[in-house]
C-alpha positions as CSV (number, residue, x, y, z in Angstrom):
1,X,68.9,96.3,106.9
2,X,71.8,98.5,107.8
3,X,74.6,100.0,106.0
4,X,77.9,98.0,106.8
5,X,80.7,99.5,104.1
6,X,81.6,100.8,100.8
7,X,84.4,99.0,99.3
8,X,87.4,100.7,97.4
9,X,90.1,98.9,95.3
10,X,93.4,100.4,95.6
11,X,96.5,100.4,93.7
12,X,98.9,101.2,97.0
13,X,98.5,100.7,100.5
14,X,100.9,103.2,101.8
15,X,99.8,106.0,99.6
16,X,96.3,105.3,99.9
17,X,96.4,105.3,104.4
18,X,98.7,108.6,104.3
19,X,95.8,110.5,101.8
20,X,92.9,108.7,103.9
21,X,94.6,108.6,107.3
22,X,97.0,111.2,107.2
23,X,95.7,114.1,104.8
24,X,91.4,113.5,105.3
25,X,92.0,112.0,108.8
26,X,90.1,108.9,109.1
27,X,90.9,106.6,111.7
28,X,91.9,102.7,110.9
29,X,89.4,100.5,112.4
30,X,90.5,97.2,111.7
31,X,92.8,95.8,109.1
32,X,93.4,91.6,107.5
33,X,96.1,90.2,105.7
34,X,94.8,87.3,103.4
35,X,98.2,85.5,102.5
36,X,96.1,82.8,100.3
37,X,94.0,85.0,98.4
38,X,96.6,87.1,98.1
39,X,94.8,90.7,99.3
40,X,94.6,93.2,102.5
41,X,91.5,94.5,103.7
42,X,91.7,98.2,105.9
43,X,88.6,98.9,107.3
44,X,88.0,103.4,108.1
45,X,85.8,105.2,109.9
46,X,85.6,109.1,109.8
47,X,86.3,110.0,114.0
48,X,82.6,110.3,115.0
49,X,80.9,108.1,112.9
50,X,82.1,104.2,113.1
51,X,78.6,102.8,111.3
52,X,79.8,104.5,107.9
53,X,83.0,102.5,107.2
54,X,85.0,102.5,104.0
55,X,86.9,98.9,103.5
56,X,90.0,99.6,101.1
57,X,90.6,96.8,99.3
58,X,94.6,96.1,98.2
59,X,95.4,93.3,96.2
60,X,98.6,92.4,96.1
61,X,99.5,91.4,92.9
62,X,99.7,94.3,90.6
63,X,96.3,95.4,88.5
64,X,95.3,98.6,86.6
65,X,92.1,100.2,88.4
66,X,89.6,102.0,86.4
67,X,86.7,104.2,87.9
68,X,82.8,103.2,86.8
69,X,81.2,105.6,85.6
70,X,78.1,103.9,88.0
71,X,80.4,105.3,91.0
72,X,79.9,109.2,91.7
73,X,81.7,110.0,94.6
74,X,81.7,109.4,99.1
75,X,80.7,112.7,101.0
76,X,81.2,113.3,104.8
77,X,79.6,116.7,107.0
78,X,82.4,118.8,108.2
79,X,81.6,121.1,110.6
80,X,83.4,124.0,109.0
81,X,84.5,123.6,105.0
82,X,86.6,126.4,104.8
83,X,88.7,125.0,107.8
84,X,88.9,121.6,106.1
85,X,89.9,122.7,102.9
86,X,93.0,124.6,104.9
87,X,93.8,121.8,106.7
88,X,93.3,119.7,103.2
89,X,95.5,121.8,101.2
90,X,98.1,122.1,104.1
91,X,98.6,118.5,104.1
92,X,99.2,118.4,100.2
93,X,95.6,117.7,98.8
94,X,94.5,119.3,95.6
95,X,90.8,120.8,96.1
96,X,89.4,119.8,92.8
97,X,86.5,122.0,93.4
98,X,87.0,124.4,95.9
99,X,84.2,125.3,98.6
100,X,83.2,128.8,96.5
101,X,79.4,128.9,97.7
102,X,80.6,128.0,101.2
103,X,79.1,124.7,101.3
104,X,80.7,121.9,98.8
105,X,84.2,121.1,97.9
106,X,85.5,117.9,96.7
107,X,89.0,116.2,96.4
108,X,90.5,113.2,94.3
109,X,91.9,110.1,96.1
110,X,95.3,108.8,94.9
111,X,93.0,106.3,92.8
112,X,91.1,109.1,91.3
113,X,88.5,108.6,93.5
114,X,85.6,111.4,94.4
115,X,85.3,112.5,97.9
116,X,82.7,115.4,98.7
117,X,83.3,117.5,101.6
118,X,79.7,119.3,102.4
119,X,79.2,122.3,105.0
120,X,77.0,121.0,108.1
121,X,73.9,123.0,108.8
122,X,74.1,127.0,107.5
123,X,76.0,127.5,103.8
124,X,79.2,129.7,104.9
125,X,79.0,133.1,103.6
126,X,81.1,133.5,100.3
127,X,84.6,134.5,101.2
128,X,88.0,134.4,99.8
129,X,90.2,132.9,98.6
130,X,88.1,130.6,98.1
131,X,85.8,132.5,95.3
132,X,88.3,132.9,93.5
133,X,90.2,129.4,93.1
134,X,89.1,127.2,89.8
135,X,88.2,124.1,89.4
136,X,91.3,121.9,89.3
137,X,90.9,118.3,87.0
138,X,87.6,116.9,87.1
139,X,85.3,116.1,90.4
């Protein structure tokens, strides 16, 4: 066996590529328009790692999208959280739980989904402003 993808439902394309694309910066793999069933499938990749794909899922005709409770959350390495979160929050994304022990920090996708950003290798030491900042919403 090998891992192939984990699928998300979305509610809007557009938003959904400029928060995955634009603001976490994953790259757009590959990408089908299904005119008969009615739904686009957007396949993303973080930069160095095409084997762990996410396939958003957008169906065209309107639908509300709940979370499961089964579903906790997607993580990815960074090489340096405190520089993701910066670039994060420059790009207008709201840390949910900020990287305080200088190793996790987690965000909300536009569908309320969980993504977990974790400190490759070493913890960073404890610094502000990060200590400081609360928890914002749920993670």
């Amino acid at each position: 066996m090998k891992y192939r993808h984990t699928m998300l439902r979305i509610s809007n394309l557009e938003e959904s590529l400029d928060f995955y694309v634009g603001r976490i910066g994953l790259v757009e793999t590959a990408r089908y328009e299904v005119a008969q069933g009615r739904f686009t499938l957007v396949f993303l990749t973080a930069p160095n790692d095409p084997d762990a794909q996410i396939e958003l899922t957008y169906n065209w005709d309107p639908e509300v999208l709940t979370v499961g409770r089964n579903f906790g959350h997607i993580s990815y390495d960074v090489e340096n959280i405190y520089e993701t979160c910066t670039r994060l929050m420059e790009r207008g994304v709201v840390l949910a739980r900020p990287p305080r022990d200088g190793y996790m920090a987690f965000v909300r996708s536009p569908d309320n989904v969980s993504i977990e950003f974790l400190q490759k290798g070493k913890w960073l030491t404890p610094a502000e402003p990060w200590i400081s900042m609360p928890n914002v919403g749920t993670w």
